[in-house]
Backbone as JSON Lines, residues from 0, in Angstrom:
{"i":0,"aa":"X","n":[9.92,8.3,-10.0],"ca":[9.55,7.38,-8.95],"c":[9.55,8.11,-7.6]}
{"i":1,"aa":"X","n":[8.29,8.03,-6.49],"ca":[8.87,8.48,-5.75],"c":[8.24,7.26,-4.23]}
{"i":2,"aa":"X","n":[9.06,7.27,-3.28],"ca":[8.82,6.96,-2.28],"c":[8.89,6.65,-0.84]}
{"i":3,"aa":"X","n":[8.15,6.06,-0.07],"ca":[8.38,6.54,1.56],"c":[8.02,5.22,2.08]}
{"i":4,"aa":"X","n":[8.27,5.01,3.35],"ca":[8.36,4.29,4.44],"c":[7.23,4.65,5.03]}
{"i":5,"aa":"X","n":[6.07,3.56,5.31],"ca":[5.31,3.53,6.17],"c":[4.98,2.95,7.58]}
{"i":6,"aa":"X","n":[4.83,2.5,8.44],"ca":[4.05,1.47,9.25],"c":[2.74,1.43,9.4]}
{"i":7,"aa":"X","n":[2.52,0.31,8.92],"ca":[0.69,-0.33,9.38],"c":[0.39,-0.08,10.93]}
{"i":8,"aa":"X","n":[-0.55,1.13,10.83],"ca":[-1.26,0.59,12.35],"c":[-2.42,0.35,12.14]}
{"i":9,"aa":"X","n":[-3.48,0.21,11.14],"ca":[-4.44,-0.72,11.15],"c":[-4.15,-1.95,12.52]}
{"i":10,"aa":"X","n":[-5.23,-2.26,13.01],"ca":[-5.44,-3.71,14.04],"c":[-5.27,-4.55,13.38]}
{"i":11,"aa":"X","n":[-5.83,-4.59,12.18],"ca":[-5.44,-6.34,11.52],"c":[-4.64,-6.46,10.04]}
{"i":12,"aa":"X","n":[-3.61,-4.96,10.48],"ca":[-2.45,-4.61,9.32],"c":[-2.83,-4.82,7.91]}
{"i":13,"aa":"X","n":[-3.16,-5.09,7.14],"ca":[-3.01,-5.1,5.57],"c":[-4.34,-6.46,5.23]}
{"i":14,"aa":"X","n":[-4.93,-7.33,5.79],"ca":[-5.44,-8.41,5.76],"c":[-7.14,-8.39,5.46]}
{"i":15,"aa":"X","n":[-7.37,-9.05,4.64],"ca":[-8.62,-9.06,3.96],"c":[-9.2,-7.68,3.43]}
{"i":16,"aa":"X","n":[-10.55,-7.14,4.55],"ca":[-11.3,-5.98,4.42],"c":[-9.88,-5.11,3.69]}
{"i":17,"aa":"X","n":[-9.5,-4.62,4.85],"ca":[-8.21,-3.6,4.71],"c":[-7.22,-3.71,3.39]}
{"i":18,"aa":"X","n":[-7.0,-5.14,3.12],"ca":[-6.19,-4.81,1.58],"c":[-7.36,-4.71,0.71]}
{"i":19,"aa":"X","n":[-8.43,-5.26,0.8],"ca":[-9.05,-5.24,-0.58],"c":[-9.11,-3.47,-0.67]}
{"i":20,"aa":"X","n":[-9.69,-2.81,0.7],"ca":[-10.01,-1.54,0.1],"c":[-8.9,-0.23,-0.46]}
{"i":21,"aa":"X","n":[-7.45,-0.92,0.03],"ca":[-6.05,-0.42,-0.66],"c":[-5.95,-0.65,-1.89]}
{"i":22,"aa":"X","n":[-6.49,-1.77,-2.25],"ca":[-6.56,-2.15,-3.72],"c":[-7.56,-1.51,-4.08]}
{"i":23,"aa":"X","n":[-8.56,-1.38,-4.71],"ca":[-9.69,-0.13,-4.32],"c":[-9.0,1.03,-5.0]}
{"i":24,"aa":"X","n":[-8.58,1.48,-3.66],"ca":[-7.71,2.65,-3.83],"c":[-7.38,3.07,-4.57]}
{"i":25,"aa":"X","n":[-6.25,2.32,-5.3],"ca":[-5.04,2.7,-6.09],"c":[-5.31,2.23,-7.52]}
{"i":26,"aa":"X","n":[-6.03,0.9,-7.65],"ca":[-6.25,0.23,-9.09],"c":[-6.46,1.23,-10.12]}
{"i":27,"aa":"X","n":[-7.31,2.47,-9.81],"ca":[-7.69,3.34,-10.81],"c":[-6.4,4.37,-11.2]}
{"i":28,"aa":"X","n":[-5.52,4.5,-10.4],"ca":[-4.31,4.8,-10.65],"c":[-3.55,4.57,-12.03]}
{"i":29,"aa":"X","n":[-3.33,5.32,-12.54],"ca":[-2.94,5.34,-13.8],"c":[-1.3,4.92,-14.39]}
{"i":30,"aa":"X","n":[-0.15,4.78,-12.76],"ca":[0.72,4.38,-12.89],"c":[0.94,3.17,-12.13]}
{"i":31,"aa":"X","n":[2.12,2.79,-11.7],"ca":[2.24,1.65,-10.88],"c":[2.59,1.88,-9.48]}
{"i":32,"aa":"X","n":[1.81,1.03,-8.69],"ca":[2.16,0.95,-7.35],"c":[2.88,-0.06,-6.85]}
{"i":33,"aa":"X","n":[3.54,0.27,-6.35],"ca":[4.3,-1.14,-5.2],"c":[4.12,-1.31,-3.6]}
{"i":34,"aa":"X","n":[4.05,-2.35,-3.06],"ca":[4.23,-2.23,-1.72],"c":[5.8,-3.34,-1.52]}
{"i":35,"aa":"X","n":[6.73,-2.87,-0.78],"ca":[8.02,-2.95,-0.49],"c":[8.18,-3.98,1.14]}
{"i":36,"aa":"X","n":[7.89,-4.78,1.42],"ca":[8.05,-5.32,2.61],"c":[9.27,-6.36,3.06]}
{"i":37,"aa":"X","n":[10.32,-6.38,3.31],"ca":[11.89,-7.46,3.79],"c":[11.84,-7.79,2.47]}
{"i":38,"aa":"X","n":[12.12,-6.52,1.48],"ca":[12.77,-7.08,0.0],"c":[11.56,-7.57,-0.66]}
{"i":39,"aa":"X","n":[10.21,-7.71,-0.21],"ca":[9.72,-8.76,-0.96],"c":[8.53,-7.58,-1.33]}
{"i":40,"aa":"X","n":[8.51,-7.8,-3.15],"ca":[7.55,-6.59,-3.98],"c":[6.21,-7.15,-3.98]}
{"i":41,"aa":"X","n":[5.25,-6.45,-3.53],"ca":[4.2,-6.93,-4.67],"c":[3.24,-5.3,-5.36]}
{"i":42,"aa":"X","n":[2.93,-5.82,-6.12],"ca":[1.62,-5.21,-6.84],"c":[0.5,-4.64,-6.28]}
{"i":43,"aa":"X","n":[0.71,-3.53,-5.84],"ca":[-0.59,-3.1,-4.81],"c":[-1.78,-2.78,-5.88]}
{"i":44,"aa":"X","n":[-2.19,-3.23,-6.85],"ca":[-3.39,-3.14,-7.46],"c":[-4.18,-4.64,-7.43]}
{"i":45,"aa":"X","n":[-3.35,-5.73,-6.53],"ca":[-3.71,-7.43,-6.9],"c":[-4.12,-7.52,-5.61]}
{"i":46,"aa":"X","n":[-4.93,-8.03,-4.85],"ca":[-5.27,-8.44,-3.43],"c":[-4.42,-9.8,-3.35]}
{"i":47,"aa":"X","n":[-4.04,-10.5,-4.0],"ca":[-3.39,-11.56,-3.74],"c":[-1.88,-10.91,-3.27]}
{"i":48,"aa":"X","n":[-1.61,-10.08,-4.28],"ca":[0.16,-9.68,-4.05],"c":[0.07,-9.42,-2.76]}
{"i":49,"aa":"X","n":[-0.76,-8.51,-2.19],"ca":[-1.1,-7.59,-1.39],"c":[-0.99,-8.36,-0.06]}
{"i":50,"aa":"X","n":[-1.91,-9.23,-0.09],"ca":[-2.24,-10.66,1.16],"c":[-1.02,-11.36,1.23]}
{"i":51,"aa":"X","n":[0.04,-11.63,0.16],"ca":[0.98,-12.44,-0.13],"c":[2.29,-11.84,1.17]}
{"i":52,"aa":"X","n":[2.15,-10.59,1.13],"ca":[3.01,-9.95,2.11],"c":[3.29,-10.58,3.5]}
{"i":53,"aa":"X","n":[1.7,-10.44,4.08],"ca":[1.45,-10.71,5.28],"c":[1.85,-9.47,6.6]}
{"i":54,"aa":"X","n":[1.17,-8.71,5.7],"ca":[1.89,-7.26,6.44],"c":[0.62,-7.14,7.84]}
{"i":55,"aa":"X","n":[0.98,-7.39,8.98],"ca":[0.42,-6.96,9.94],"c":[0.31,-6.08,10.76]}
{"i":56,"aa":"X","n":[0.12,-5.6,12.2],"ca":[0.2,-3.88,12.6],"c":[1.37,-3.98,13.13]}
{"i":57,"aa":"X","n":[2.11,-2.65,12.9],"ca":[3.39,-2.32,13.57],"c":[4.17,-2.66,12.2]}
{"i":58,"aa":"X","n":[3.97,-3.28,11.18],"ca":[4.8,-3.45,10.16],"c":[5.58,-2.44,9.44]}
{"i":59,"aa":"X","n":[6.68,-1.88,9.33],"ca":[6.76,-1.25,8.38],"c":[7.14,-1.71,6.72]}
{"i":60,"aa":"X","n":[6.62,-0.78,5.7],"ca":[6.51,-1.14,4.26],"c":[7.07,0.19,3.8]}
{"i":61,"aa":"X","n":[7.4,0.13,2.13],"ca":[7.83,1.27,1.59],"c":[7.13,1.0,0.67]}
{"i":62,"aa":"X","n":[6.67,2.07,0.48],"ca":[5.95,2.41,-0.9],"c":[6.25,2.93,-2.2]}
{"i":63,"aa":"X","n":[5.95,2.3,-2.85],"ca":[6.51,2.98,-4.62],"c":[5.84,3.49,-5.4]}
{"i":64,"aa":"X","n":[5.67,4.64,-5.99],"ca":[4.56,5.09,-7.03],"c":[5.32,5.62,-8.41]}
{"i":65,"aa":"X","n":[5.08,5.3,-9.29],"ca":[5.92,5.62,-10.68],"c":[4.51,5.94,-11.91]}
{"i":66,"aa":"X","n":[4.3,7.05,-12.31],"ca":[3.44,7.58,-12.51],"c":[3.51,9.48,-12.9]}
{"i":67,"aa":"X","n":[1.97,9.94,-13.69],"ca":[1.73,11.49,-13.39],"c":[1.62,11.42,-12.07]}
{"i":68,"aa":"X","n":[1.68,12.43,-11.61],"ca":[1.58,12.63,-10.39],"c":[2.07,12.02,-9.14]}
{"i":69,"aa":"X","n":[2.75,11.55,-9.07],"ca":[3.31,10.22,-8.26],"c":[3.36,10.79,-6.91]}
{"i":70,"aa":"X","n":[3.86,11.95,-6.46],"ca":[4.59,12.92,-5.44],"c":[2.96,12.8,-4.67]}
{"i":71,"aa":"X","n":[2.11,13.45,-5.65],"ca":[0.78,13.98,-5.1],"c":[-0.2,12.67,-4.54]}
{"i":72,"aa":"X","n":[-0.13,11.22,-5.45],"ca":[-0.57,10.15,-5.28],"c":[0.23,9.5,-4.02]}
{"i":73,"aa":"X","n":[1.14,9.43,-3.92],"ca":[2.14,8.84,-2.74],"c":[1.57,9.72,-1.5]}
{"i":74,"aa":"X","n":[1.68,10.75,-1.2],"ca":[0.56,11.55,-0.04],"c":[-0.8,11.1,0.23]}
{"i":75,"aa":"X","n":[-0.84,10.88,-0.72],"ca":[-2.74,10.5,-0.83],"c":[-2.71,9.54,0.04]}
{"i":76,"aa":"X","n":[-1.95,7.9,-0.7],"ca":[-1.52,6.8,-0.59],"c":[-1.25,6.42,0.96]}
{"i":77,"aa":"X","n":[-0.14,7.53,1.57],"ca":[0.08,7.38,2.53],"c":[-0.98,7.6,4.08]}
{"i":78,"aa":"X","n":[-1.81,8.64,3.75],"ca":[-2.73,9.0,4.45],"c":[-3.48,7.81,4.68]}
{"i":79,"aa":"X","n":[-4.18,7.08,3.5],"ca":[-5.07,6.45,3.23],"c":[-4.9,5.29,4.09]}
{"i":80,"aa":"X","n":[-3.38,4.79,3.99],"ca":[-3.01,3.39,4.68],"c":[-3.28,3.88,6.21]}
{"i":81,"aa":"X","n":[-2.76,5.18,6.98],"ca":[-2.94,5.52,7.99],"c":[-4.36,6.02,8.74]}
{"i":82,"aa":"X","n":[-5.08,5.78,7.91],"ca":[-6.56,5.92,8.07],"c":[-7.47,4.5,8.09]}
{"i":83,"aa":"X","n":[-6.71,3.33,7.47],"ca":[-7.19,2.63,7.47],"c":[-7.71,1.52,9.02]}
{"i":84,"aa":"X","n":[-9.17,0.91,8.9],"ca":[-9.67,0.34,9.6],"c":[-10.68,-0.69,9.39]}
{"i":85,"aa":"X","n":[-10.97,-1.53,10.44],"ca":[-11.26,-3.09,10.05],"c":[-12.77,-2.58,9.56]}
């Protein structure tokens, strides 16, 4: 398992456009992802889990990857969220 602490600076943090294309992302992922927000898990391969958060900008989240490659996917992962835009 490995994982890290992020913050959303996306403008409109984790919400619609922006989660669907996190989900996107990762679905083809061959292990499991999590997103970690005040205790509360969801499923970063579900746009619902994902939306369920309500993760907006300035948020911070932790991320979980349990998987091959997990170390190398969690980098990826992390970039990706920090790249993200509306």
């Amino acid at each position: 398992m490995a994982e890290k602490k992020v913050t959303v600076t996306n403008e409109t943090g984790l919400h619609a456009r922006p989660a669907a294309s996190l989900v996107q992302f990762v679905k083809n992922y061959p292990g499991e992802v999590k997103l970690v927000k005040d205790g509360k898990e969801a499923n970063a391969k579900s746009i619902f889990n994902v939306m369920s958060l309500g993760i907006s900008k300035g948020t911070e989240i932790n991320l979980i990857v349990e998987g091959e490659n997990e170390e190398e996917f969690l980098d990826k992962l992390v970039n990706f969220i920090g790249n993200l835009s509306e």
